[in-house]
N, C-alpha and C positions, 0 to 999 in steps of 0.2 A: 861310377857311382859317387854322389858327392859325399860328405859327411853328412849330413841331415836324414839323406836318403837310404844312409847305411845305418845309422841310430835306429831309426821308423824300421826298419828292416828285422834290425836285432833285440827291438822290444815289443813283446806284444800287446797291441792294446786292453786285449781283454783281463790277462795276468796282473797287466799294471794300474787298469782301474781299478781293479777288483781289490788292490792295496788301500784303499780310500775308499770304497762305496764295495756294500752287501750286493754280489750280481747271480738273481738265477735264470738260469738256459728257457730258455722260451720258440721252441722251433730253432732257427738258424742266428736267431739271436741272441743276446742277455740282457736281464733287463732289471734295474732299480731306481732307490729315490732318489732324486736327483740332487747332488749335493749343492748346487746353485741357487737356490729357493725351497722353501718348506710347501714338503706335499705329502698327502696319505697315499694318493695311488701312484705306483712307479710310471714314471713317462722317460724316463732317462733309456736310452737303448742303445749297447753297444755291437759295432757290425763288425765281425771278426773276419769275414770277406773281403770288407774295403779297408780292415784297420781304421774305424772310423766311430765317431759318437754322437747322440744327437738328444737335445731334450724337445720332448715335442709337449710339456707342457707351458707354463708361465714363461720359462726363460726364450724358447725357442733359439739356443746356443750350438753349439756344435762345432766340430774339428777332428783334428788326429790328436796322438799322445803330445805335442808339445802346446797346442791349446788347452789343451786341458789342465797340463799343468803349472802352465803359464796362469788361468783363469784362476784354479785352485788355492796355489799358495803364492798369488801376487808377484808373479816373477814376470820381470822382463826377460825378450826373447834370449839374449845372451846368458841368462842365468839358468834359463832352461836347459838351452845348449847343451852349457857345464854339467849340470846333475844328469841329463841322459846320456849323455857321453859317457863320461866315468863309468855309470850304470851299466851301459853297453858294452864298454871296453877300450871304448873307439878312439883313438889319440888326435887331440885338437891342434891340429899342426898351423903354424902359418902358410899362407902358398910362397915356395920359393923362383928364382927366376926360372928356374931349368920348367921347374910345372906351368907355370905363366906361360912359358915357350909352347908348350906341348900345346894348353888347351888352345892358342893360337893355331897353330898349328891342325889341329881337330877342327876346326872351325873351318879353317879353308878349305879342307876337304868334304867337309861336309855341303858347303859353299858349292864345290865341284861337283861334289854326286847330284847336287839337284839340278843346277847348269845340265849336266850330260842329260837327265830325265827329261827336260823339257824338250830340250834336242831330239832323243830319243822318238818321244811323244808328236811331236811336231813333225820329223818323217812320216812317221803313220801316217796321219790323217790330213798331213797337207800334200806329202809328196807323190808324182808320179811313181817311184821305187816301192814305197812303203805296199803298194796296190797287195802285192804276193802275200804280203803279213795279212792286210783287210781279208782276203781271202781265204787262209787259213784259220781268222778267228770267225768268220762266217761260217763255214762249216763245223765250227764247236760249235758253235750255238753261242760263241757270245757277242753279246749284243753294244752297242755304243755308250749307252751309259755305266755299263762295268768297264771299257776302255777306257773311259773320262776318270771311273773314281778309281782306279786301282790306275794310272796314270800309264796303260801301257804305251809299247813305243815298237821301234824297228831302226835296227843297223844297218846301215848301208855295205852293201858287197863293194866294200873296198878297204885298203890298208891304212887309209890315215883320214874318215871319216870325220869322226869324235876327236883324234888328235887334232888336226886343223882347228875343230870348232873350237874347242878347250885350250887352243893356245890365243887363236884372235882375239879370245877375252882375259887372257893374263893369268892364265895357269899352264905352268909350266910343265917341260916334258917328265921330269924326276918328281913331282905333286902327283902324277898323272899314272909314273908305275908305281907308287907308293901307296897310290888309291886303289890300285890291280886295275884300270885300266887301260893300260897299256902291258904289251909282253915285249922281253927284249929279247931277242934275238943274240945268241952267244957268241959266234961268230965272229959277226959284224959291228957287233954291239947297235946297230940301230934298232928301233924301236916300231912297232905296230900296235894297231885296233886289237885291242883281245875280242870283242862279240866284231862279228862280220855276218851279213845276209842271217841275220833273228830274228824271231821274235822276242821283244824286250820286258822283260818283267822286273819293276824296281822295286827292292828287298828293302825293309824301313824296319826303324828301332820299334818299341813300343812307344816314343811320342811323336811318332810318323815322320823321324825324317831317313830321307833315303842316303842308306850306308852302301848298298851293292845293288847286282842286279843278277838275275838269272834268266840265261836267253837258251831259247827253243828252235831248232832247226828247222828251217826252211826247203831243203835239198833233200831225198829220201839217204842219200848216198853219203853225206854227213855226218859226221860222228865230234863226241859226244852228242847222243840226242837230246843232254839239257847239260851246259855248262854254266857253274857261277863264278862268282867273282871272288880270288883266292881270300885266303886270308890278312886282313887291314888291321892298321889302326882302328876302323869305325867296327869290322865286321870278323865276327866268331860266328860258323855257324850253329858251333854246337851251344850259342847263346840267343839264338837267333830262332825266332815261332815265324813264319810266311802271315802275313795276314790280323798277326796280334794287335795293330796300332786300330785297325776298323773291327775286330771281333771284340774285343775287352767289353766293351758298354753291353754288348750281347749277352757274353758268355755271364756278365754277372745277374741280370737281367732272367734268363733260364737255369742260373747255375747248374749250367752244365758246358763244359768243353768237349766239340768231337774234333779229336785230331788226326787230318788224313796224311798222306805221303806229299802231293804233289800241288803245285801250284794252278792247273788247270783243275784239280779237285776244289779249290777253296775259291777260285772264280764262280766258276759252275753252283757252288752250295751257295755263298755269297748274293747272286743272281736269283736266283731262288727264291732269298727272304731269310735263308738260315743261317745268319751273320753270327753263327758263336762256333765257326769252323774257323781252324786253324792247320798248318803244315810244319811238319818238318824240313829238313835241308837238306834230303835225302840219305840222312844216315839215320842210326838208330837213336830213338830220343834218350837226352842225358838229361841230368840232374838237374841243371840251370835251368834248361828248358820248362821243365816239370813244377819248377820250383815256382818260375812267371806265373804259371797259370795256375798255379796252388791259390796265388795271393787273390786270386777274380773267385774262382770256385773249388770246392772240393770232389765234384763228382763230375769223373773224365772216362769219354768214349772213344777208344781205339779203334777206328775204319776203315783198314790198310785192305793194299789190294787181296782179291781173293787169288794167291796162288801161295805156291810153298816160300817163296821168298817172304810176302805178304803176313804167312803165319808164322816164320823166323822172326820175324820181325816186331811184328808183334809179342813174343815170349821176351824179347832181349828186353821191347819196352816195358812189360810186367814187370823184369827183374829188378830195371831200371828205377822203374817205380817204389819199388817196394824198400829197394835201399834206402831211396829219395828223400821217401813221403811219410812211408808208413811204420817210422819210428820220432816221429816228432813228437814234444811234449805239450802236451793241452791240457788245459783248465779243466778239472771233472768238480761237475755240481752237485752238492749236496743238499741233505736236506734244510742245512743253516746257511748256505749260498756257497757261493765259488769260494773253497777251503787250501784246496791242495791240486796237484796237480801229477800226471804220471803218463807214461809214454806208453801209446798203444795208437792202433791204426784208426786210421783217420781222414781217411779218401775212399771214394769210393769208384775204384777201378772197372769198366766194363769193355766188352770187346764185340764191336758187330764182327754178323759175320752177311759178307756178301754175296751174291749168286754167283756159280763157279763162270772164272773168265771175267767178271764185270772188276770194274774200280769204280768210286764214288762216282766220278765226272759221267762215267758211261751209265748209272743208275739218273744222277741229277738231270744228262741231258735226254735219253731216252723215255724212261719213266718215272720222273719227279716226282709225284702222288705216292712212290714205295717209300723212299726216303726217310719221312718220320716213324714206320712202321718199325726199320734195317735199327734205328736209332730205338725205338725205344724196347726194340726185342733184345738187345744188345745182352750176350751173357755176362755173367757174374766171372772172376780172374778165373776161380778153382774149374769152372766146369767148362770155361774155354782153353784154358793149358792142359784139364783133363783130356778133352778130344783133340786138343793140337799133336798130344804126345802119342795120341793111340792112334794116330794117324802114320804117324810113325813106325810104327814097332807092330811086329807080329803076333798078336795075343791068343794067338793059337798056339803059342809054344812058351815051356816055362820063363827062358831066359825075356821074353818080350814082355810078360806080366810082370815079372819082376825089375827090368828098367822102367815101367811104367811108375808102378809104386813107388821106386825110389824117387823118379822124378816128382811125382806131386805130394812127394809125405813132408817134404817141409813147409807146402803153403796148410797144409791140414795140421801140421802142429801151432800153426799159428794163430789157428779159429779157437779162440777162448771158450765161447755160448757152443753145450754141450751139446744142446738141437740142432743146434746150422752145424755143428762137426758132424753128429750121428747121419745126418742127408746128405752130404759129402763124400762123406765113408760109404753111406748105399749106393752111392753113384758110383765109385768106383770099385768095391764087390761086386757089381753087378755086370760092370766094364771085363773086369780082369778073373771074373764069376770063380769067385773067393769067398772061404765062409769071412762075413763082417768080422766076425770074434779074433781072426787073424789079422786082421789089417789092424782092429783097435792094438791089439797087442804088440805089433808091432809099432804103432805111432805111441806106446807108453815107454818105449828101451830111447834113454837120452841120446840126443841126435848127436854125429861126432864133432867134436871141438873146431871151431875156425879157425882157420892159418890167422895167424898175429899178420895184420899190417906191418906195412914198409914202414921204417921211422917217417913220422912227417905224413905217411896217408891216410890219418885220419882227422886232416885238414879240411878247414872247408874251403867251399870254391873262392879262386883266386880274386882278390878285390880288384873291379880292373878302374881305371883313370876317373874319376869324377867327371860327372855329364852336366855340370855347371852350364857348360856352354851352349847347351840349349837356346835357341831364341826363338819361339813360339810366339805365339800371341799375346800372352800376360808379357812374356820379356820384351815384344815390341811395344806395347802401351807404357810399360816405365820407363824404356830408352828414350822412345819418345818425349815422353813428361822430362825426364831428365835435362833432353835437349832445348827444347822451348814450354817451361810451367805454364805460358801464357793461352797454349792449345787446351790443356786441360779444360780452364774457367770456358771455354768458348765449345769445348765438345756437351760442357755439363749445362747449358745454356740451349745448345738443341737437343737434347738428351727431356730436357726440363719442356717444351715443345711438344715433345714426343708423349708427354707423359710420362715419364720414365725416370728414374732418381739418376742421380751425377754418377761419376765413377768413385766408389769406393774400392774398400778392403776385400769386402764380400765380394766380388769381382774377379779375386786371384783365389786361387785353389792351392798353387804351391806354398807351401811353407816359408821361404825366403823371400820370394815376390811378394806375399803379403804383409810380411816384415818390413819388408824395404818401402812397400808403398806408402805404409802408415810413416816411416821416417819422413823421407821427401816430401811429404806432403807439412811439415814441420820447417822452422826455419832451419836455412840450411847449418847454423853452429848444431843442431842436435845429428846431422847427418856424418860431421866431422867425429862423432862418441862414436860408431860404430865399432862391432867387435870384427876381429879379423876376417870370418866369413863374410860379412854381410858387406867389407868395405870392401872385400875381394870381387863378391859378385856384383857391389857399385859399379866398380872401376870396369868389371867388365861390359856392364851396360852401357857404360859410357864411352868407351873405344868404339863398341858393336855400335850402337844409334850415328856416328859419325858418318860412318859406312857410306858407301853408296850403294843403291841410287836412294838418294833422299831427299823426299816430298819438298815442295814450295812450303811454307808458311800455311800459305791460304787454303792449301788444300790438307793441310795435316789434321786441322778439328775434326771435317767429317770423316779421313780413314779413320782416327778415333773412335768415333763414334760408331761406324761398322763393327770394328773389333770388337766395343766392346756391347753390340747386340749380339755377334754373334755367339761372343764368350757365355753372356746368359742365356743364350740360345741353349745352348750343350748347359750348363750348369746344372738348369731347369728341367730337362731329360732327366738326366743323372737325379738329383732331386726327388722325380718321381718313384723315382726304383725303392724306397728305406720306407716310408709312409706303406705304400702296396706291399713290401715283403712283410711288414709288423701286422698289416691292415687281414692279408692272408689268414697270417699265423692265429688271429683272432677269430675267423673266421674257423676256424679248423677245430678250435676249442670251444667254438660256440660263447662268444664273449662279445652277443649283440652290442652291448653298449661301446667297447674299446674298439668296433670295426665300423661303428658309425663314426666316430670319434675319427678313426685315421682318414677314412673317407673325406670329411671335412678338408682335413688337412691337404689329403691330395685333390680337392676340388679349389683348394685355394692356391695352390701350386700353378695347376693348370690355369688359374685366372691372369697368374703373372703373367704366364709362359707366352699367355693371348696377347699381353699384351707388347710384351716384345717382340713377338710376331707379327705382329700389323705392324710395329713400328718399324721393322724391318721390310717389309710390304711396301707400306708408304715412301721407303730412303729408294726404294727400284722401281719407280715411276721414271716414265720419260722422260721428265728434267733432271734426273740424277748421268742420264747418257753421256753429256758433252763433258762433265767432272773425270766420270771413269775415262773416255778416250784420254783425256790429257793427262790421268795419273798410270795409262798404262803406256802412255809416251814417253815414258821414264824409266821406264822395266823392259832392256833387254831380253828376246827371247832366248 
């Protein structure tokens, strides 16, 4: 996590606007006048989901917390920096050589993981071998275009596969066990394929690049029936969602996350249409995990297999959760606007429950039309840990009612609202068929005091390495600009053609890429003022853009130009999701005029969107063929 990303992390947008602008709660949002321009009705709306802001009156402005207060009180990006930093905690280090080393380091393996994917992917569906894998995913049910976007693949039944390939291209064999692709053999100390005869599944961050992989046996006789890729540099599992890099735009979109066990679970949902499914790593979900998807939505669906493992497992992620999640502290609105703030629960926990013997995949492939039903019957924590635990326990006998009680009286001490406590309580009087007046009385005697933590355990999770190193899309378009400015004027030239505006700011989403853009695009003496971040993440653009394989001249305006339709492509999506959630929330209050109003707004969205659309249309006509062959004559499979 870089520094930026850890600031945005540690301050919340809504707490810290709310220092500067009157904000009250309005559905899923908040919402005031906007301090950028004089207005009587609020259009200012801030999104405590995305950590995000937007005025959709006069100014039509928007950002995260360091736009804002960049815009605010006329600070440049580095002065911004400074003030959230501090604010946050967070110490503004220089990078030193040994961290230089590292993210280099990160980088080629990262390099590598996608190398081996392609590899991987390329068995599948080119080779004779792979045939066994088609076969098997034939009989899931899945189909060709989930093998294209989820990039599956296939290991060849042999001991030095993936090592051959991975060395022919100048990764070495110590790169190779370092990435857990390769196991050594103690012995002999030589070295072997870790997946052999699998099916391959490549495991990716949240901005989709592939850290590991987890592959599925082919052979009945086979064991483990799904092994991953041990613990890396790139890959934690217990930091790690299956599926988060293509479910995120969903999950906020529905705000609502279902989290299942398995990797053929989130294919299968995925395929479907239900793109706000997510997986664990096969162990029980931890904090980190919880916390990813906290930042997309607050209301999460637990859909683990239906057996007894399934509903362990389920209780441990309740627990998990409730540690997690549901003592953070939030903004409470008042009637003079966002005042104060206090800690109480704040997600909202549910648990399908599945037909006994099925898992999600065998409901998505079998009968897909249940699916939304499983999901939206999903119970509430208390009355699914009610029945998990009386499933348990014999409640035909005193000792079984009363581990009962004990287990569920501390999620009932923690329901405040005295109605939703008193229907809880009858639920379980009724369970353990106990007069009510006992059970209340007993959840009024103070619950017993907590073991004190370990010194140090009530830390939070470990900051791991900064993911600077990233090179996406935004980061290819400024490396690119870095290396030849002259692409630019020549991308924004057919760009300008297209109908379409040049490349700007608006263009980058990240916070330091758009920083950076707005420099470079300045002479280069104002690029030489950069503060330590910004000339660290220069300097790495500029190493990275060196790289091979790197385009001709002639062909690098129009990859430009691709990137950067595709970027507005996605921008414009996202885009539509804040107008429609406001546009809703108006609807819901009966506020004809504010839901014609956002209407507007997202009819003019989608006007762009059209036409970036065509413009990307128009670049995949038949005379764009003979450009693509010769820039994919450049790229190594």
């Amino acid at each position: 996590m870089g520094v930026v990303d850890e600031v945005k992390e540690r301050i919340d947008v809504v707490e810290f606007i709310s220092s500067y602008v009157p904000l009250k709660k309005a559905g899923r949002t908040y919402k005031g006048l906007c301090p950028f321009h004089a207005e009587k009705t609020p259009s200012f709306v801030v999104f405590p989901h995305t950590q995000t802001w937007h005025c959709f009156g006069a100014c039509g402005t928007g950002g995260d917390v360091f736009s804002f207060l960049m815009q605010r009180e006329g600070l440049s990006f580095s002065e911004a920096l400074e003030q959230l930093a501090r604010r946050a905690g967070v110490a503004l280090t220089p990078p030193t050589a040994e961290s230089e080393a590292t993210n280099k380091r990160r980088e080629k393996l990262l390099e590598m993981h996608a190398t081996a994917a392609r590899y991987f992917h390329h068995l599948l569906c080119q080779s004779a071998e792979g045939a066994v894998a088609k076969a098997y995913l034939a009989e899931r049910s899945i189909d060709s275009q989930t093998v294209e976007r989820f990039q599956l693949g296939y290991a060849l039944d042999a001991w030095d596969g993936l090592k051959s390939h991975l060395l022919d291209r100048g990764y070495s064999e110590a790169e190779q066990l370092e990435g857990g692709l390769l196991v050594s053999k103690e012995e002999s100390g030589r070295s072997y394929d870790r997946f052999r005869h699998r099916l391959i599944v490549p495991i990716r961050d949240r901005q989709g690049r592939v850290i590991a992989f987890g592959a599925r046996v082919l052979k009945a006789d086979d064991v483990p029936k799904y092994l991953n890729s041990p613990q890396t540099p790139l890959f934690d599992k217990g930091r790690t969602l299956f599926g988060l890099d293509m479910a995120k735009q969903a999950i906020r979109e529905a705000d609502q996350a279902v989290i299942v066990e398995g990797y053929m679970d989130v294919l299968s949902a995925h395929q479907q249409g239900h793109s706000n499914v997510v997986a664990g790593m096969g162990t029980a979900l931890t904090e980190e995990q919880l916390r990813q998807v906290k930042r997309l939505t607050k209301h999460f669906v637990l859909a683990l297999d239906a057996d007894t493992a399934g509903s362990e497992a389920a209780l441990r992620g309740i627990s998990t959760a409730r540690q997690a999640l549901d003592r953070s502290v939030e903004p409470v609105p008042t009637s003079q606007g966002l005042v104060l703030t206090e800690g109480r629960p704040d997600v909202d926990i549910r648990i399908a429950t599945l037909p006994a013997g099925c898992d999600p995949d065998d409901i998505l492939r079998e009968t897909p039309e249940e699916w939304p039903g499983i999901v939206d019957q999903a119970l509430p924590v208390v009355s699914f840990h009610m029945q998990a635990v009386a499933a348990q326990h014999d409640l035909e006998t005193a000792r079984g009612k009363s581990e009962l009680v004990r287990a569920v009286s501390p999620l009932l001490r923690e329901i405040s609202d005295p109605v939703e406590r008193a229907y809880y309580v009858d639920q379980l009087a009724r369970l353990v068929k106990v007069d009510e007046r006992v059970l209340l009385a007993d959840l009024e005697r103070p619950p017993a005091a907590p073991r004190r933590p370990a010194p140090g355990g009530a830390a939070g999770p470990v900051i791991t390495q900064e993911e600077r190193d990233a090179f996406g899309p935004e980061e290819y378009l400024l490396a690119s600009i870095l290396r030849d400015p002259g692409a630019l004027v020549a991308a924004g030239e057919e760009l300008t053609r297209l109908d379409c505006p040049g490349v700007s700011a608006a263009d980058f989403r990240d916070t330091l890429n758009r920083q950076l853009f707005l420099m470079v695009s300045k002479p280069e003496g104002a690029v030489a003022q950069a503060d330590p971040v910004l000339q660290s993440h220069l300097d790495f653009l500029r190493e990275r853009g060196e790289r091979p394989p790197v385009l001709s001249p002639h062909l690098l305006p129009a990859e430009l130009v691709s990137r950067v339709l595709r970027l507005r492509d996605q921008i414009l999506h996202e885009k539509l999701t804040d107008p429609r959630l406001v546009q809703r929330e108006a609807d819901e209050t009966g506020d004809r005029q504010e839901s014609v109003r956002y209407q507007s707004l997202v009819d003019s969205t989608r006007r762009r969107l059209g036409i970036v659309q065509q413009a990307i249309h128009k670049r995949s006509t038949t005379g764009r063929r003979r450009e693509q062959e010769e820039r994919e004559g450049l790229v190594r499979v």
